[in-house]
C-alpha positions in Angstrom: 14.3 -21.0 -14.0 13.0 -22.1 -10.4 14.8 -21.8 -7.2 13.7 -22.5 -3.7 12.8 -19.5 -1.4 11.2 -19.9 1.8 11.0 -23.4 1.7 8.6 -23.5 -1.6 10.1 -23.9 -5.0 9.6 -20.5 -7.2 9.3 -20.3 -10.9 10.4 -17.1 -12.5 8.2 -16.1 -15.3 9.3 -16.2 -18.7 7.5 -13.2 -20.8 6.0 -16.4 -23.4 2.5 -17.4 -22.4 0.8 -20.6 -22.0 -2.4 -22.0 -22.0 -3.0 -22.4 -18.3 -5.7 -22.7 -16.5 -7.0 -19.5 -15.6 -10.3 -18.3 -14.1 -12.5 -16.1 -16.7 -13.0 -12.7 -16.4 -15.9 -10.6 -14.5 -18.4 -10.8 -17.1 -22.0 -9.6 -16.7 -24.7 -11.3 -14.9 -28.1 -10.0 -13.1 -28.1 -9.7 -9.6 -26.1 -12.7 -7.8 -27.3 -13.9 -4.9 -26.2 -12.7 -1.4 -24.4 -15.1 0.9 -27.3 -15.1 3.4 -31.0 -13.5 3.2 -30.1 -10.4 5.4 -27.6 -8.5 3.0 -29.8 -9.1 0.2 -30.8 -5.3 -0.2 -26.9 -4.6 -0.4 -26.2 -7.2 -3.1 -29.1 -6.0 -5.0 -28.4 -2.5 -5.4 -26.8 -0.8 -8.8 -24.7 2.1 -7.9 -26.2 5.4 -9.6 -22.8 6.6 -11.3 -22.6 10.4 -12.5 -20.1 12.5 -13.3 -17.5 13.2 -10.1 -17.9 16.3 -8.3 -15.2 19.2 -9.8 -14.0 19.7 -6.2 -13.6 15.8 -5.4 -11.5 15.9 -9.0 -9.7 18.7 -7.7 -8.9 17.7 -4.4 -8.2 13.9 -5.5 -5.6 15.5 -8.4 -3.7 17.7 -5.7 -0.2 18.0 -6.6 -0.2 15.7 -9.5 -0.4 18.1 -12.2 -3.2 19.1 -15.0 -5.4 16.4 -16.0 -5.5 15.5 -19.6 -8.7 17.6 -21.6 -12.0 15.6 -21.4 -10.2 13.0 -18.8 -12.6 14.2 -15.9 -15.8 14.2 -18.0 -15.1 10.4 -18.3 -14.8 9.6 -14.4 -18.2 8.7 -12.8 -18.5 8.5 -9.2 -21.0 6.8 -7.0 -21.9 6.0 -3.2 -22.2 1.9 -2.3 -24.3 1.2 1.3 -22.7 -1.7 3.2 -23.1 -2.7 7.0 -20.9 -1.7 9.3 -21.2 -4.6 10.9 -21.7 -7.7 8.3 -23.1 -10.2 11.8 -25.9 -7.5 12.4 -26.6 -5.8 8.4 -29.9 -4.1 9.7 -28.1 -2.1 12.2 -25.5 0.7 11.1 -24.1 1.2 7.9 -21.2 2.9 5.9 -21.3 4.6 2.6 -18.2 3.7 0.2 -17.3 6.2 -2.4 -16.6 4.5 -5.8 -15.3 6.4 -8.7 -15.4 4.7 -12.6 -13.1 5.3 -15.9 -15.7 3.1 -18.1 -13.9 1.2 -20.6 -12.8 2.8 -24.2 -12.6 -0.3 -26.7 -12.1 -1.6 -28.5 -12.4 -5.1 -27.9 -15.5 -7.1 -25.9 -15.7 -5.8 -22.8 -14.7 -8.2 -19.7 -16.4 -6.4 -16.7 -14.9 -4.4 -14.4 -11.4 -4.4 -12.8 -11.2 -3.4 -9.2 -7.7 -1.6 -8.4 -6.6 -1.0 -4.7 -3.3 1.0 -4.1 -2.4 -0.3 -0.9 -1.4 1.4 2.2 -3.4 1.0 4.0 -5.1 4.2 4.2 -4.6 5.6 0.9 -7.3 6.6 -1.2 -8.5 4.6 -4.0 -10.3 7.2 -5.3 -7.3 9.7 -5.5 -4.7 7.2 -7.1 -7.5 6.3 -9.9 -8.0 10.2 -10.8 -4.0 10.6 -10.4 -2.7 7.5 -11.7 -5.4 6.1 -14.9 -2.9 6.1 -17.9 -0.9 3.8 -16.0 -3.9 1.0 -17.1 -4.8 2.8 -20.3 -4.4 -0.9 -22.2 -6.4 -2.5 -19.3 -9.1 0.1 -19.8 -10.0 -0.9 -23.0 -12.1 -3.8 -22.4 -12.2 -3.3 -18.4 -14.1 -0.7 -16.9 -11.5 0.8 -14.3 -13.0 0.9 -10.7 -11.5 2.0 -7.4 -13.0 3.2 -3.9 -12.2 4.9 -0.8 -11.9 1.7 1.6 -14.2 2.4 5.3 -11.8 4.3 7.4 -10.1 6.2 4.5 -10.7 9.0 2.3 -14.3 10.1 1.9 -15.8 7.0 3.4 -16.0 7.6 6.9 -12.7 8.7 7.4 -11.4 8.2 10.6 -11.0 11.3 12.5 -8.9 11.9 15.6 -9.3 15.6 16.4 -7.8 18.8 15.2 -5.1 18.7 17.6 -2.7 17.2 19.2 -0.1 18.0 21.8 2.7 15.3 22.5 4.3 14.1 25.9 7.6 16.2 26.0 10.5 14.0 26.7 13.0 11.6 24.2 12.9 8.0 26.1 10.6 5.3 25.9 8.1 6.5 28.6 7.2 10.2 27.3 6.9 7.9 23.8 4.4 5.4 24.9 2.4 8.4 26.1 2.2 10.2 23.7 1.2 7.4 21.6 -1.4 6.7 24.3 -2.7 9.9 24.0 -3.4 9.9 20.3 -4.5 6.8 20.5 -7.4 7.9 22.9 -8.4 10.9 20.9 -9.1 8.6 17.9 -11.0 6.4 20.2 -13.0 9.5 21.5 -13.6 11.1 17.6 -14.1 7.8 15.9 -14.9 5.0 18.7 -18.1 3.3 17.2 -16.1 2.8 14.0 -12.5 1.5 14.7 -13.8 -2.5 15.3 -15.4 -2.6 11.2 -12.1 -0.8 9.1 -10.2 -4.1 9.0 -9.5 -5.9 6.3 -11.9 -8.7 6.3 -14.4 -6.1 6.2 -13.4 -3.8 3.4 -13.2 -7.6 1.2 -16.8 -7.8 1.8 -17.1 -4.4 0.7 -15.6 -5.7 -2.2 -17.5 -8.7 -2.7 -20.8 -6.5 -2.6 -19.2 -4.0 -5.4 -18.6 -6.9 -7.4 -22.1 -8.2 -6.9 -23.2 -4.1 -7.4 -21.8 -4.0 -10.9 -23.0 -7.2 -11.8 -19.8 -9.3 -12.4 -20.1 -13.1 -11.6 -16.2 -13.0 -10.8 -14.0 -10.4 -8.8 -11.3 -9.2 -11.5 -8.9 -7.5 -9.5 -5.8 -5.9 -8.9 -3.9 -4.6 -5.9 -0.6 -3.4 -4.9 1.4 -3.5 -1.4 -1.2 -3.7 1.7 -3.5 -4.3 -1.7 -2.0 -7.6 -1.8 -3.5 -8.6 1.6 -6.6 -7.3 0.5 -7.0 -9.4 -2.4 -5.7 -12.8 -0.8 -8.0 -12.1 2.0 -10.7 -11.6 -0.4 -10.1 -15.0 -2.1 -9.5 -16.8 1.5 -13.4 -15.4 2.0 -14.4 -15.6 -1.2 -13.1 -18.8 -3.3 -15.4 -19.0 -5.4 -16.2 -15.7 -6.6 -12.6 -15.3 -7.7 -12.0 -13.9 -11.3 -8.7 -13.0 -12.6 -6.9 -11.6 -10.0 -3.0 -9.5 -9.4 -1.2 -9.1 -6.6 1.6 -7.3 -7.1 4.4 -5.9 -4.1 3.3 -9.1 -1.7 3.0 -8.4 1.9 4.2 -12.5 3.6 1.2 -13.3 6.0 3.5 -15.5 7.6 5.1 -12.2 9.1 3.7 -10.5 12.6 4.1 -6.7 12.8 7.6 -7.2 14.5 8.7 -9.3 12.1 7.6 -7.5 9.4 9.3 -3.8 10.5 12.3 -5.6 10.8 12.1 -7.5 7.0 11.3 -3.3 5.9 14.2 -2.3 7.8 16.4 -4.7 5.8 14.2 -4.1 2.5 15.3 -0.5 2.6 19.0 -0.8 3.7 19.5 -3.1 1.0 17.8 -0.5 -2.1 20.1 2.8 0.1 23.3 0.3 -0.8 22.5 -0.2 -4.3 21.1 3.0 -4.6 24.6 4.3 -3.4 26.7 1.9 -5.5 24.8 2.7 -8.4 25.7 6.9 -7.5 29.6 6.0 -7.4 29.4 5.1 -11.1 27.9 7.9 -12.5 29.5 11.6 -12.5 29.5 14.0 -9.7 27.9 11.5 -7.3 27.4 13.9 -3.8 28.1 10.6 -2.2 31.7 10.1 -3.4 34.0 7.8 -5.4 33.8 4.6 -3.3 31.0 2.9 -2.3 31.8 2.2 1.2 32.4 5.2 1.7 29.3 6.3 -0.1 27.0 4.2 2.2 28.2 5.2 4.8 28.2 8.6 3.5 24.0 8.4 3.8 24.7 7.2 7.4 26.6 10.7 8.4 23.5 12.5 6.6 21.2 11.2 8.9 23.3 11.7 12.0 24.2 15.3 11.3 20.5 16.2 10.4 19.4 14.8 13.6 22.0 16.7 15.7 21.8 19.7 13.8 18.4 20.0 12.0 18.1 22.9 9.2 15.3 25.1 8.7 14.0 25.0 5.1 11.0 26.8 4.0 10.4 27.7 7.1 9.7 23.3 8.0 12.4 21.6 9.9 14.7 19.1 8.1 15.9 16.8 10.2 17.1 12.9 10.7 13.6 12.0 10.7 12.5 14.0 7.1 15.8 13.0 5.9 15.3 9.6 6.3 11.5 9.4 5.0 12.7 11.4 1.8 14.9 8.5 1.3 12.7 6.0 1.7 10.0 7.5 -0.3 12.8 7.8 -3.0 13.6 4.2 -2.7 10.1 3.2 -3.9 10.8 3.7 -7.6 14.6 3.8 -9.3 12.7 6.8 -11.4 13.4 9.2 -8.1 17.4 8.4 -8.1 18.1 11.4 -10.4 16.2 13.6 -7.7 17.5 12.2 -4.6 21.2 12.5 -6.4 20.3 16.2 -6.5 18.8 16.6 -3.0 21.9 14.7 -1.6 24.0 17.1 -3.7 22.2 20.6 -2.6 22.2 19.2 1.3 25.6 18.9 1.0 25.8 22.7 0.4 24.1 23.2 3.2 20.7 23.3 1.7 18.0 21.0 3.2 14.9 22.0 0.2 15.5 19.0 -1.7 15.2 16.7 0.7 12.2 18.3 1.9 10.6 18.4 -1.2 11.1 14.7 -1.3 9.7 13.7 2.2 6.2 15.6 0.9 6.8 18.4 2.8 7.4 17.1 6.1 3.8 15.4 5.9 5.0 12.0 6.3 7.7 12.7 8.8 5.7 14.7 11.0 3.6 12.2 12.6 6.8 10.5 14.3 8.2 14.0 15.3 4.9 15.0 16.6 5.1 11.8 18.7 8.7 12.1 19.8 7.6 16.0 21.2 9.3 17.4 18.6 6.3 18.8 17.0 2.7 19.5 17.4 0.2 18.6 14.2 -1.5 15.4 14.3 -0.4 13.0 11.4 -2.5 13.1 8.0 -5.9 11.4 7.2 -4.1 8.3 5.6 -2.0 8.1 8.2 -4.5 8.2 11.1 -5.9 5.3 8.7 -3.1 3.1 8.1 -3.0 2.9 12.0 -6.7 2.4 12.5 -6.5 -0.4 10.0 -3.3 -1.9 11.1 -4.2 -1.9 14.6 -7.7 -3.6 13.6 -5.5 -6.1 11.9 -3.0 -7.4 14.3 -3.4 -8.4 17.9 0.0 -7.3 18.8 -0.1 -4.6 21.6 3.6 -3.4 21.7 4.3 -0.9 24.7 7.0 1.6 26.5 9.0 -1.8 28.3 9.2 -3.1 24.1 10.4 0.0 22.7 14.2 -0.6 23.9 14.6 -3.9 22.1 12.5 -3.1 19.5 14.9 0.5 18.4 18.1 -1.9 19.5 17.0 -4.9 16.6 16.0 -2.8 14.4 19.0 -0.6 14.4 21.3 -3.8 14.1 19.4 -4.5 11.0 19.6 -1.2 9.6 21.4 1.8 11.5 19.6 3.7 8.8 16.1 3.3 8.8 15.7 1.1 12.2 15.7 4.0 14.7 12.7 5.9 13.0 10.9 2.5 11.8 11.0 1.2 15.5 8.4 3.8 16.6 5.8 2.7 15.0 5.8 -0.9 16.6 4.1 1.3 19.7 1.5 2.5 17.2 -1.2 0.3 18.5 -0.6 0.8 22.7 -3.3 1.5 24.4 -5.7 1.7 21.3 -9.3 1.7 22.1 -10.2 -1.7 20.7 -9.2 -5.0 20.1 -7.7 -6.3 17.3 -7.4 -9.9 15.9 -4.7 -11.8 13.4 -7.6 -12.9 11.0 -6.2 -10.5 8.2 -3.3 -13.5 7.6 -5.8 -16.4 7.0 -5.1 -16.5 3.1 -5.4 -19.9 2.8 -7.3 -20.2 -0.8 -6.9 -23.8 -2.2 -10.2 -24.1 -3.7 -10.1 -20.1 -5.5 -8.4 -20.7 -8.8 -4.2 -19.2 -9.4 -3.8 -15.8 -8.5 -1.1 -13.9 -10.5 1.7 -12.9 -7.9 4.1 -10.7 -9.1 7.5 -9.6 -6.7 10.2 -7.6 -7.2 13.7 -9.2 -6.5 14.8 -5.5 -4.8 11.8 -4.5 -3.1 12.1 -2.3 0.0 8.6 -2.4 1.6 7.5 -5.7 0.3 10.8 -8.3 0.5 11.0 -10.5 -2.6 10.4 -13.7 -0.6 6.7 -12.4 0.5 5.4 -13.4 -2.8 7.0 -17.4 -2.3 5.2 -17.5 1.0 2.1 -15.8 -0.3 2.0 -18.5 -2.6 2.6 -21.2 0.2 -0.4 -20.2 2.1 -3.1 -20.2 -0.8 -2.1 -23.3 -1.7 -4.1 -23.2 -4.9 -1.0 -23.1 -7.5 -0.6 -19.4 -7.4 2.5 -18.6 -9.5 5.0 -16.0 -8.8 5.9 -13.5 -11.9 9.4 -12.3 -10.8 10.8 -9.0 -12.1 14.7 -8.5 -11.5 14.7 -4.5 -10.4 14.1 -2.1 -8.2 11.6 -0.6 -6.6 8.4 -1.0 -5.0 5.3 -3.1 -7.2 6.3 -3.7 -10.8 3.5 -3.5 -12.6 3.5 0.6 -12.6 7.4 0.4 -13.4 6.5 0.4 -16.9 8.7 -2.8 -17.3 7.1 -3.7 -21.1 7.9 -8.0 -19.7 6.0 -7.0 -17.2 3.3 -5.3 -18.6 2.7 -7.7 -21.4 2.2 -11.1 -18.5 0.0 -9.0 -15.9 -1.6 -7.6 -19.0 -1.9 -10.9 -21.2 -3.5 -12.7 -17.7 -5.8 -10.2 -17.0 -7.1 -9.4 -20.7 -6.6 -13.1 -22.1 -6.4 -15.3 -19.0 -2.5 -16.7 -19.7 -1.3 -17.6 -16.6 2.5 -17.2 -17.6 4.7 -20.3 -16.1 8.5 -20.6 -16.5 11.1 -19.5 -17.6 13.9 -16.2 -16.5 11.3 -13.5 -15.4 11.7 -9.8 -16.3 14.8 -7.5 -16.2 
């Protein structure tokens, strides 16, 4: 079945496979030569993989339960030297942590598959140790390999002090400052950096890991900002393309104003159905009707942000509440909690909803900011901006804030006040940024998988069509009726068996219904 989104005619995927076209796997080859005589030495190198550190397992398994016995004997890490600054390789450079689940069998191994989670700012490292039974099938002919991208985790992560303390005040001005004022301390901790953590740069990186483990072809796949990453790599790297899955697109077409206001939407649409689908099961905390349901989330928010509760000794406000929520809508798999948060905050009792927003973690960089609070935001978060702001050349101040919060209200009272925010996340930062991170145009790399999700709240559906648009090289879109951000790690089995059946056989799957 096709349809026309965006101006380009979509195919959903059927779950039969075809014979198409498709590029081959990574393979094995000896060591492939560098795109020019000066990065030589970095193409060259093998990475010397041993077994991980117990406290980088440790730390990297935080909160996500008890690995399975003998799972971190199997995980090799490793250190891979690139330039800082790929125009001048014999100056400066950066060490990237790798980390390695080599693969199991049976069947003839195909090289190695490169995952990236997204964010950015998340740690590839962390979501490999925490998230490797997810590609169990995968890891039997692919060894599974992720890394800390520059900027993030524990390769060079940027740093902006060990305090902070906001501008007081709740308008647009005493915002602006505050953000200024962050935005200086990063430059002041981690200055020389912030101009090589963009993405262009980390797909180098990932053109000299591919070169490192000695695969003729990048095999790769990446979800959310991951996306990005791996169009960018193909738009750089055409030829080295392998098999390659992008999955939760991000539409380059998009600026950073555009694109809050497509999230905004994204998540009022999954808090509606997340509502309606509440009113028809038993003892929904959100009543009978779902008008009055939706709107019930909507008095939530306001009554948290007049009257915040303390919980475990944190503050639970409008701001917490509305980060539980979204981190809820990521996955339909958190509706049964959020049901019970929304049911024990109607008594009055704020822990759920905590427990849902990480703690406060997330929540507390725009309340820190606001004046509300003190604490600087986390390492990936202190990322994501660092590589966002390298990314764009949009410079959105104080004299912006007021239509940004009134548009992004109108398109979702909701999430738009505490999305709008961020649009000033890049005032006054210390360097320039550039839009290069939305060249994508790929026509001479061979079809990338896409794969979307029709009710996605970060990455909108119709991403993946314009994604597809911009390559230009016959890209098709895999389209998976749901819920949820990224299908892929859904656990969808029509899902599973395309992404699966393209990366391990090469079947580019063509029309047809989708998945449901």
């Amino acid at each position: 079945m096709c349809g026309a989104v965006g101006g380009l005619v979509v195919c959903a995927l059927a779950g039969a496979l075809t014979g198409a076209v498709a590029p081959a796997a990574g393979g094995t080859a000896g060591p492939v030569p560098a795109p020019n005589p000066g990065l030589a030495r970095f193409y060259q190198q093998q990475p010397a993989w041993q077994r991980c550190p117990p406290d980088m397992l440790r730390s990297a398994s935080s909160g996500r339960g008890a690995p399975r016995p003998g799972y971190p004997d199997r995980l090799q890490c490793a250190r891979l030297e690139v330039p800082r600054d790929y125009a001048h390789p014999g100056q400066a450079t950066l060490r990237v942590q790798l980390i390695r689940l080599a693969a199991t069998g049976p069947g003839k191994r195909l090289g190695s598959l490169v995952i990236n989670p997204g964010g950015p700012g998340d740690s590839g490292v962390n979501y490999l140790v925490g998230n490797a039974d997810a590609f169990a099938h995968l890891g039997q002919r692919y060894d599974l390999v992720s890394f800390d991208p520059r900027g993030t985790g524990r390769t060079d992560p940027i740093s902006c002090g060990t305090t902070f303390t906001p501008v007081t005040g709740n308008g647009a001005a005493s915002l602006g400052a505050s953000e200024q004022r962050l935005n200086e301390a990063c430059g002041r901790y981690s200055g020389p950096l912030l101009p090589w953590v963009g993405t262009p740069d980390v797909a180098r990186d990932m053109d000299v890991l591919r070169s490192a483990v000695r695969d003729a072809k990048l095999s790769y796949l990446g979800f959310s900002y991951g996306s990005r990453l791996g169009a960018v790599y193909a738009h750089q790297f055409p030829r080295n393309v392998g098999r390659m899955v992008l999955d939760g697109v991000e539409d380059p077409t998009k600026n950073t104003w555009q694109t809050a206001l497509a999230q905004a939407r994204g998540f009022q649409r999954a808090a509606d159905a997340f509502a309606a689908d509440c009113v028809h099961g038993s003892a929904c905390p959100l009543g009978t009707d779902i008008k009055a349901a939706q709107s019930q989330l909507n008095d939530f928010y306001r009554k948290l942000t007049d009257h915040p509760l303390r919980t475990k000794g944190t503050t639970v406000d409008g701001t917490t509440y509305v980060y539980a929520l979204r981190e809820s809508l990521y996955s339909r798999s958190t509706w049964p909690a959020l049901r019970q948060a929304l049911t024990r905050l109607r008594n009055g009792d704020g822990s759920g909803i905590l427990d849902l927003s990480g703690g406060g973690s997330g929540s507390g960089a725009v309340r820190a900011l606001r004046g509300a609070g003190g604490r600087l935001p986390s390492q990936d978060q202190l990322a994501l901006r660092a590589i966002s702001c390298r990314d764009t050349s949009e410079r959105y101040g104080p004299t912006d804030y007021p239509r940004a919060e009134r548009e992004l209200t109108q398109a979702s009272p909701l999430f738009g006040p505490d999305i709008a925010p961020t649009l000033l996340d890049c005032y006054r930062w210390p360097t320039a940024g550039d839009d290069s991170s939305r060249d994508v145009a790929a026509p001479h790399a061979p079809p990338l998988l896409l794969v979307a999700t029709t009710d996605d709240p970060a990455t909108p559906y119709e991403g993946a069509a314009n994604m597809a648009r911009v390559l230009g090289n016959a890209s098709p879109v895999l389209t998976y009726h749901g819920e949820g951000h990224a299908a892929y790690t859904s656990g969808n089995p029509c899902v599973l068996r395309d992404v699966d059946g393209f990366l391990l056989d090469g079947a580019l799957p063509v029309g047809g219904t989708g998945c449901r």
